[in-house]
N, C-alpha and C positions, 0 to 999 in steps of 0.2 A: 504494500500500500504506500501511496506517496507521504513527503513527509506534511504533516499536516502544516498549517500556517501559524506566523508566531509560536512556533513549539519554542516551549519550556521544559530544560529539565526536570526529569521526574513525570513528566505528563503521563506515558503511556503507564504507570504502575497504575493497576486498578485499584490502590488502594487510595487513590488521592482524595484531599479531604474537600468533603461537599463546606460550601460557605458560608449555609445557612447553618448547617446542624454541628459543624463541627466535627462531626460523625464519616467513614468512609462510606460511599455511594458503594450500593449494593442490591445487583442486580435483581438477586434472586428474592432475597429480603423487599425491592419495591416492588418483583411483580408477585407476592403472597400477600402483600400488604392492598392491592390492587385489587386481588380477588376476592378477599375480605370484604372489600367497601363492595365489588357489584352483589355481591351475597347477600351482606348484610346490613349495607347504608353506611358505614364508619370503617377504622381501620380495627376496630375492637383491643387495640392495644397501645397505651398513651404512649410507648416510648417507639411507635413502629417509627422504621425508618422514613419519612414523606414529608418534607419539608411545607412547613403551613401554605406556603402560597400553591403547591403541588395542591394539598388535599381539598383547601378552597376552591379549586379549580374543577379538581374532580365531582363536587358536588353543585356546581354549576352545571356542566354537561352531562350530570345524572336531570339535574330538573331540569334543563332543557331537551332534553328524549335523543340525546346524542347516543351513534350507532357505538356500543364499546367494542365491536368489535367486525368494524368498519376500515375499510382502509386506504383512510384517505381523503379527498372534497368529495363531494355530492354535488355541491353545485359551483358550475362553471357556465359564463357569461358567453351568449353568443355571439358572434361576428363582429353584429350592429352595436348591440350595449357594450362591447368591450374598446370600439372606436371611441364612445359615447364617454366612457370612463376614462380615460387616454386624454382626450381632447378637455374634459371637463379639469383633469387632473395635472393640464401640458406645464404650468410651472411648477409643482414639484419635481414632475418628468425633466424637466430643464435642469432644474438646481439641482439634480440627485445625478446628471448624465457625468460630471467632471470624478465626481467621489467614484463614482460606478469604474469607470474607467483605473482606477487610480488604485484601488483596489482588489481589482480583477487580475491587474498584472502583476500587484504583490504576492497576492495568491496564486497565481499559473498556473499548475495543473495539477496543488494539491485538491485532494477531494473534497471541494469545497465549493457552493453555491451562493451566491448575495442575490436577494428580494429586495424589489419596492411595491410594497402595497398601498393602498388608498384609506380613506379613514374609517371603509368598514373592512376590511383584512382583504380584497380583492387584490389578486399580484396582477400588479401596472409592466414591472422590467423583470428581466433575469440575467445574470451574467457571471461570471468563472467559469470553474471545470465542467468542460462538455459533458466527460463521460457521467457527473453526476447530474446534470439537467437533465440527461439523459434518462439515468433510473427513478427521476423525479416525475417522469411521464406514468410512473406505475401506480405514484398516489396524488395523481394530480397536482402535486406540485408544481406549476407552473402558470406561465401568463392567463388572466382569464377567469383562475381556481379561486373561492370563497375561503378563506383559512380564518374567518373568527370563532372563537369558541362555541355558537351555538350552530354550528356546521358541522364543525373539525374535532371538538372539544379539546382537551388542554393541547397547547402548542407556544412556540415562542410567539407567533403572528398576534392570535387570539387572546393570548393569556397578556403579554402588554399591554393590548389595547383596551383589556378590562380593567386592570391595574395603574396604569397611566406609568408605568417603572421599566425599566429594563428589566428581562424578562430569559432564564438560559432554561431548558426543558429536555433532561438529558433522558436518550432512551425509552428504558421503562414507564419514566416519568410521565409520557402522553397516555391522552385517557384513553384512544383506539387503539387497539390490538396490532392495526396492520399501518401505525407507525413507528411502531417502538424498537423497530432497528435504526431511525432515524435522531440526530441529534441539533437540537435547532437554537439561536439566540436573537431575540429581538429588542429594538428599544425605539421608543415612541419618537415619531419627529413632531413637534408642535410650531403651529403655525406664531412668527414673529407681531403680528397682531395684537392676538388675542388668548396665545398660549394654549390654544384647542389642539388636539390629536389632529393633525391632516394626513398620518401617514404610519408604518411600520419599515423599517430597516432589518433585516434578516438573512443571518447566517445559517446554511443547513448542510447537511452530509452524516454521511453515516455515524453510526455514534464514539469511531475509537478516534476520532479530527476532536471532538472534545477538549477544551481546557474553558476552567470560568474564566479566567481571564479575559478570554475572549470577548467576554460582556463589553470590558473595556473598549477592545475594538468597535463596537456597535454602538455605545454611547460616542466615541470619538468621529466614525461615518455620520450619525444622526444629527450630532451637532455641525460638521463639514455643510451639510445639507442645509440646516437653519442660517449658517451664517449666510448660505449662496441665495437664500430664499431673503435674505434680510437686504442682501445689497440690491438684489431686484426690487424688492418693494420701495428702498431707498431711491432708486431710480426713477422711478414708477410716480412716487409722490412728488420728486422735482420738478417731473415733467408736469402735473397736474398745479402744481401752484404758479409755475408759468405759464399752461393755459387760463388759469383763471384771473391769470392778472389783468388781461382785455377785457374783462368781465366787471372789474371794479370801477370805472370810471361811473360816477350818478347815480354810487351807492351811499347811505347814509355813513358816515362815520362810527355810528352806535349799530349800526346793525350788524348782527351776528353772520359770521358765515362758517359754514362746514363743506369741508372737500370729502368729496366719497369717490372710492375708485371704483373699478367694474365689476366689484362686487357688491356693490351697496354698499361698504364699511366706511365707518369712520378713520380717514389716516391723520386728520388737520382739523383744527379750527381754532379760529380768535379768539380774544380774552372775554369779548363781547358775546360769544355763542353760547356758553354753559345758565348764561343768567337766562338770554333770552329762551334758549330750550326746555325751564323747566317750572317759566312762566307758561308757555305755550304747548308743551307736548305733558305735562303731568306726569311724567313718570322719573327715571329715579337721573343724576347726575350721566350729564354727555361723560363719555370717555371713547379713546382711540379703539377702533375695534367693534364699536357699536356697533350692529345691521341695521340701519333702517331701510335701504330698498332693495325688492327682491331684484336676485339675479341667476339668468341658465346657464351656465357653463359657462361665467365670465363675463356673462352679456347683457347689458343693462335693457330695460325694458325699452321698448318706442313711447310708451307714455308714461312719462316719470312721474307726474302731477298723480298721477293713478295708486302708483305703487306707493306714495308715501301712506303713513297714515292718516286717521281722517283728521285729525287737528294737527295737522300740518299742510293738509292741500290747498291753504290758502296761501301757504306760503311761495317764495320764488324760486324755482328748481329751472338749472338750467345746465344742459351737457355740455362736461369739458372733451374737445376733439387732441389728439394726437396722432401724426400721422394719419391724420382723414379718415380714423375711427375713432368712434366713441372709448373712451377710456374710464369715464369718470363725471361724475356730477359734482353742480355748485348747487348747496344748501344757501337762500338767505332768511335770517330768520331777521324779521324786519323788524326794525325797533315801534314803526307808525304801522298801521293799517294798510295794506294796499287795496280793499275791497271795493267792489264795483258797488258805486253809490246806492243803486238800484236792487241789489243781490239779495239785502232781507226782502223786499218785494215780493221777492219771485217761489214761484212753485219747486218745490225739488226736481221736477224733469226741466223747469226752464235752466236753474242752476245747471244739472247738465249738460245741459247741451251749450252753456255757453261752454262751459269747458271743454268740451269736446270741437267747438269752432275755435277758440284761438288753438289750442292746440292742433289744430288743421295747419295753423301756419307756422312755418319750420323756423327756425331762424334763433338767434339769441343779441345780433347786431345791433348797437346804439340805434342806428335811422331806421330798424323795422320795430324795433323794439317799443320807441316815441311815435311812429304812427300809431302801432295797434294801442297803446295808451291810450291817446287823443280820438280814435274813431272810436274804440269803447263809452270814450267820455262822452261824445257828441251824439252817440244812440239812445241815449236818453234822454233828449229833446224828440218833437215831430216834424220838425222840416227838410225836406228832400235836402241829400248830401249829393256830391259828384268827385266821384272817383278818377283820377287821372293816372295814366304810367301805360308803360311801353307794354309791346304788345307778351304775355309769358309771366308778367309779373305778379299774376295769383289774384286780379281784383276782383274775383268772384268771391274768392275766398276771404276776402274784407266786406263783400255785401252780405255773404252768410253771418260776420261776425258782428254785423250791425242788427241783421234781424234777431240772432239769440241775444243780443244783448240788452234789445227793447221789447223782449215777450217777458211777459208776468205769469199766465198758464202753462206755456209748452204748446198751446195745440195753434198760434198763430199763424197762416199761411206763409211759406216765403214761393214765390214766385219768380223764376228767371224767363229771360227773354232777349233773346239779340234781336235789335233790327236791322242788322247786316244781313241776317239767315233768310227771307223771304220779300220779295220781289215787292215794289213802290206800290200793287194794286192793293196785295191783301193785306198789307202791315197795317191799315187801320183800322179790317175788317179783326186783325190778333186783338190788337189791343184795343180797341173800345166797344168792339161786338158788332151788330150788325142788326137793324130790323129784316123780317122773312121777306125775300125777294131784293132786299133794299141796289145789289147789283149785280153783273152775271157773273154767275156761278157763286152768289149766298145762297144758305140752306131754306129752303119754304120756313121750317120753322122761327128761324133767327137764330143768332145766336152769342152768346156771354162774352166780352172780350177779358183781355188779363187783369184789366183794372177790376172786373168784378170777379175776378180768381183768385185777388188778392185781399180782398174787401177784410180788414183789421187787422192785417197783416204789412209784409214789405214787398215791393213791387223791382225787381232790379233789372234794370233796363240797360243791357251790352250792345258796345257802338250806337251811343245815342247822335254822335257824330256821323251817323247811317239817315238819319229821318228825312224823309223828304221836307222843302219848305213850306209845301202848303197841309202838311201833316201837323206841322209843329203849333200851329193856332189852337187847334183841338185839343193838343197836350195841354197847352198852356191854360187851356178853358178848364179842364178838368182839376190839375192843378189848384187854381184859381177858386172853383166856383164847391171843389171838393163832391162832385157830380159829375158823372159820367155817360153820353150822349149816344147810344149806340148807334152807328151809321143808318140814315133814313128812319131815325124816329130822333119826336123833340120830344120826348118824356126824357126828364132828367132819373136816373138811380144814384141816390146816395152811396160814397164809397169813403169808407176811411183805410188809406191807401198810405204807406210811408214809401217813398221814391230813392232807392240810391240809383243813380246813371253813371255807368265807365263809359270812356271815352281813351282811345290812343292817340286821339288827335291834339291837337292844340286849340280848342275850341276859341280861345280869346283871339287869335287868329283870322279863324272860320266867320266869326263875327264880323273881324273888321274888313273879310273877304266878300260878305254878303251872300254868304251861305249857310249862317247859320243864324236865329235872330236874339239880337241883341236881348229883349225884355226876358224870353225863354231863359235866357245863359243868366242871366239876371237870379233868376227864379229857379234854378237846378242847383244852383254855386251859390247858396247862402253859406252853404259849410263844404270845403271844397277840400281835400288831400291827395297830396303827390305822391303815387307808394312805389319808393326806391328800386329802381333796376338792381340786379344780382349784383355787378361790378360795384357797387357801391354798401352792400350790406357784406363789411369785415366781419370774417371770420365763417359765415353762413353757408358759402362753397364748400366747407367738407362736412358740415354737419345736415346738409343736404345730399351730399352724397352719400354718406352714412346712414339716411333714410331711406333713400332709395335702394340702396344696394339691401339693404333687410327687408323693404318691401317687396322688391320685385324675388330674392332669393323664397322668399314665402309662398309669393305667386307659384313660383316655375319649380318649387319642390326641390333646391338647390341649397347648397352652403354659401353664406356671403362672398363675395369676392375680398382680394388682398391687392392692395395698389402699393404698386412702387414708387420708392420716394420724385420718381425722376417723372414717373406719369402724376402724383400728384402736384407738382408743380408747376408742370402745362395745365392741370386743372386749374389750379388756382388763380393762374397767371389772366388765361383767357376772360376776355371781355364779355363772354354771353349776350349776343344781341337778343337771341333768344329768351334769358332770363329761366326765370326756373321751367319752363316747358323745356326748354331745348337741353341742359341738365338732365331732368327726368328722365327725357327721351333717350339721351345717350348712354345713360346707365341705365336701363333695361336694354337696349342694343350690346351691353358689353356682358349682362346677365348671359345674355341668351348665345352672344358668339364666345364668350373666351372659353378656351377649350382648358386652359393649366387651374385657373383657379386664383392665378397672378395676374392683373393687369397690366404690361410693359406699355410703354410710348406706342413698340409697333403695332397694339391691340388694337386703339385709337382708330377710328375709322378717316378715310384720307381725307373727305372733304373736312372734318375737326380739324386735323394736322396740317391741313390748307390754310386755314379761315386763322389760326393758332399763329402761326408762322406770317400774319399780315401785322404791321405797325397796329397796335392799337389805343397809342395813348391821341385825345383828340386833342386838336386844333384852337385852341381859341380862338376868338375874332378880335383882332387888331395885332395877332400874335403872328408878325413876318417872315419867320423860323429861325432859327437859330443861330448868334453869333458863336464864332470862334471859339471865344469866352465861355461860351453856354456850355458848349461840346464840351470842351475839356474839363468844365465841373459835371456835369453825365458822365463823363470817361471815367472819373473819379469816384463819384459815388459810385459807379456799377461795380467797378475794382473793392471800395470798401463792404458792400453788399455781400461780394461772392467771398471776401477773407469772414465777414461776420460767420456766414452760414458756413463754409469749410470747418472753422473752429469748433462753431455748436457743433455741428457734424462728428467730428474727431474726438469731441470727449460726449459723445454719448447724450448728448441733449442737458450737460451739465452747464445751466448757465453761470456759477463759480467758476468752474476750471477753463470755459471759454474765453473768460474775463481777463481771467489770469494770464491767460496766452497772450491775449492780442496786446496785454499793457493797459485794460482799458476799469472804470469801474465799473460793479456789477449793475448799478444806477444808468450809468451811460449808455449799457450794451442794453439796459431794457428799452432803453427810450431810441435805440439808433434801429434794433428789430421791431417797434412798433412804426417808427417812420418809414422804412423799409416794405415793410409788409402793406402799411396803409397805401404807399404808392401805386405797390404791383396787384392792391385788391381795386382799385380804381379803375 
């Protein structure tokens, strides 16, 4: 037999003395002492040889109906669930790969096996001597296999994770029959956190590889593990406190904040958060480590407002992005109110549903963030609004957030409508209705137009810069007289109708082009808002892609994609004439074509990589182009630009050690990557 690993002299004498008992380990004494207890419930003799934590164990896997004489798991994960376990479990599986390695080769090709299990004894890895993985196959020891004690009963795997200690099970000492040629040690990895079990380290092979000492060993790998587990999370929270730093601008100075990573856990917060959490959540003292929101396998929900608890969803939750995924959430727990004036008012389904309209709009960017503020504000008046922005920029999804935000029931109609979609004859037969016969081809009986579709509800009216001019009188009568005329009849129908109108156009324009009428534009533009093209809401380009890439992966029965640093910077970069359509659109095209699961530049479809590769910073007027002078401070900043990011790059997204490279301070480098970024998101 090879020579076991860290042999110690004296090892092989069977007489070596057990740790616990003081006593020498003896085989034949543990397996009578053994059959005793399935006889007769105990070992019937106080001085048998079975060390407490052994005989404690044994009478767990008596009450839990373990096979004694069984040999082996019973249950092993199939295919799908053991991908599932893997993927959910991939940073242990990370932090445990460097140890794994490290001690496979110290051990070589003594008989000897190293486990990583998961937090319920499921083996995740295996690694050392072949030929004993090998005979490990005979009692399912291997990837995939259940080894907690209410499976396996006493084992190194199980008996740690019950114990919360390191854990050596020599022999005899296992409660089934058909392991007890088997010699195993294990010891708990606990997560840096919050000090929980997330895992088992495990030594196994026949049972003459035996020395306790070895415990040592497996205390010494577990903690390898925790430390490598510690500097990733240290990583992990750097990067999440520098995403959230774009995040603080027009936040109160007293208001609390909490960072949660993509587990929902607490890793951070201000001095301001513990008071405000336990004014507002009732329960016991914040600490690091806390769950508040759930999460699947690392992966924060799409509605985070949902997952908090319920005295908290009034509060501000907003996703921190890294590398153009989700990583992490910003808690704010706000010193004032931020409640919608209107909100006791309302019925619990109108309350939902407003939440469920703003949350329709993606975003966490200062200029989307102050419109939906202000159009919430303004939906609580009754005078028709007019929505303005380019063509993509979601203004339907501002007309919905106007109507949930001024219903009190739930059950108020909202009503849409383009008048681009239907030809100059019928658009006033849509919207005002039509007396029977009133022109050819209206229905004999007549019929309702939108304004009585909408009747105490909101009426939203797309490409109102579509309306013919001799249409717009009628509007404006209706408007006006708050009565609605169906074509060829003068019976007025009362309608209480709230109006929001989009428009791409430039109506003030249109006006003074005499296409559009003056008093109308008058009367739609009491309350008027510009909702910011893509290029201009920082930060929103990847947390828009990050929605869509989880939405369309849900549609199409897929895993998310992974974007490379180099394709999300063509993302970020480009201008979107499109706006969030043309987004959407190309990430479900990249759903559905990329074949690795990686997004590269080359994925990119070419007209993108066309339209990408065109100038796209614009023009001002009066701006003659660029002197000499100009050029060579652009030459310069772009130079300081590309050494900023090289650095961050090179230490790992460590904004200190970036700092420290370039000469610069950590103050500096924040303000020189937000000018930077604010450019190239323009």
């Amino acid at each position: 037999m090879a020579k076991p690993p860290f042999f110690l002299e004296g090892y092989n004498d069977p007489g070596a003395t057990d740790a616990e008992q003081g006593r020498p380990y003896d085989e034949r004494e543990t397996n009578r002492a053994w059959e005793n207890f399935l006889t007769f419930g105990d070992l019937r003799r106080e001085n048998a040889p079975v060390r407490g934590v052994i005989e404690s164990s044994w009478q767990r896997s008596l009450k839990s109906g373990v096979d004694a004489h069984g040999k082996g798991s019973s249950l092993v994960a199939s295919p799908d669930d053991l991908y599932e376990l893997r993927l959910k479990n991939e940073d242990l599986m990370a932090a445990s790969a460097q140890t794994f390695r490290r001690v496979a080769e110290v051990l070589g090709d003594a008989a000897t096996m190293l486990l990583i299990t998961d937090r319920n004894g499921v083996v995740l890895d295996v690694a050392g001597d072949q030929r004993t993985i090998d005979a490990g196959h005979d009692i399912r020891l291997e990837v995939g296999a259940a080894w907690g004690e209410t499976v396996t009963g006493t084992n190194g795997i199980g008996t740690a994770l019950v114990t919360g200690k390191p854990v050596h099970v020599h022999a005899a000492e296992h409660f089934s029959e058909g392991i007890k040629a088997w010699t195993c040690v294990g010891s708990p990895i606990r997560s840096p956190i919050d000090g929980s079990i997330i895992g088992i380290v495990d030594f196994s092979g026949p049972q003459a590889i035996f020395h306790r000492h070895n415990v040592a060993l497996a205390v010494v790998a577990a903690n390898h593990i925790e430390l490598a587990l510690s500097e990733k999370i240290r990583i992990e929270r750097m990067r999440l406190l520098e995403a959230s730093i774009s995040r603080m601008p027009g936040m109160n100075r007293s208001d609390g904040v909490v960072i949660l990573d993509r587990f929902g856990r607490v890793v951070h917060h201000n001095d301001m958060a513990p008071g405000r959490w336990r004014r507002i959540a009732h329960t016991p003292d914040l600490s690091i480590g806390t769950q508040i929101l759930p999460s699947s396998e690392g992966l924060l929900g799409k509605d985070l407002t949902s997952g908090l608890p319920e005295e908290l969803r009034e509060q501000q939750i907003e996703p921190l992005v890294v590398d153009g995924v989700v990583k992490g959430a910003m808690l704010v727990l706000a010193s004032k109110p931020r409640m919608n004036a209107g909100a006791a008012q309302m019925s619990p389904s109108a309350q939902s549903a407003l939440i469920s309209a703003k949350e329709a709009i993606i975003g966490c960017s200062e200029a989307l963030l102050d419109v939906v503020e202000k159009v919430e504000r303004a939906a609580l008046g009754r005078t028709a609004i007019l929505l303005e922005g380019e063509t993509g920029v979601g203004k339907e999804l501002f007309a919905r957030l106007i109507h949930a935000a001024s219903q009190k029931t739930g059950k108020e109609p909202f009503v849409a409508f383009n008048c681009g979609a239907v030809s100059k004859e019928l658009l006033g037969g849509e919207l005002f209705g039509h007396a029977p016969g009133a022109f050819t081809g209206a229905t004999r009986e007549g019929k309702a137009g939108r304004f009585e579709f909408a009747n105490g509800g909101v009426l939203s009216l797309d490409e109102i810069g579509e309306m013919p001019l001799d249409l717009q009188p009628y509007l404006l009568r209706v408007l006006e007289e708050r009565a609605v005329y169906r074509l060829g009849d003068s019976k007025p129908r009362p309608v209480d109708v709230r109006l929001v109108a989009s428009t791409n156009r430039n109506l003030k324009q249109e006006v003074a082009e005499g296409r559009f009428r003056r008093d109308l534009y008058f009367r739609i533009g009491v309350v008027k808002f510009t909702i910011p093209p893509l290029r201009e809401r920082l930060g929103d380009v990847e947390i828009l892609i990050d929605h869509f890439n989880r939405q369309f992966a849900a549609t199409y029965n897929t895993q998310p994609l992974r974007f490379e640093a180099a394709t999300m910077e063509l993302l970020r970069r480009y201008s979107w004439p499109g706006n969030v359509r043309e987004l959407r659109n190309l990430i479900e095209n990249l759903v559905l074509m990329t074949l690795t699961g990686v997004v590269t530049p080359r994925d990119l479809p070419e007209d993108f990589l066309e339209a990408a590769s065109q100038p796209t910073t614009p023009t001002l007027s009066g701006d003659r182009g660029q002197t000499p002078e100009r050029e060579e401070i652009a030459r310069f900043d772009e130079m300081e630009r590309r050494a900023i990011e090289r650095a961050v790059a090179n230490a790992g997204g460590n904004i200190a050690a970036a700092a420290e490279k370039l000469g610069l301070s950590r103050a500096t480098l924040y303000r020189k990557l937000h000018q930077y970024r604010s450019q190239t998101s323009g």
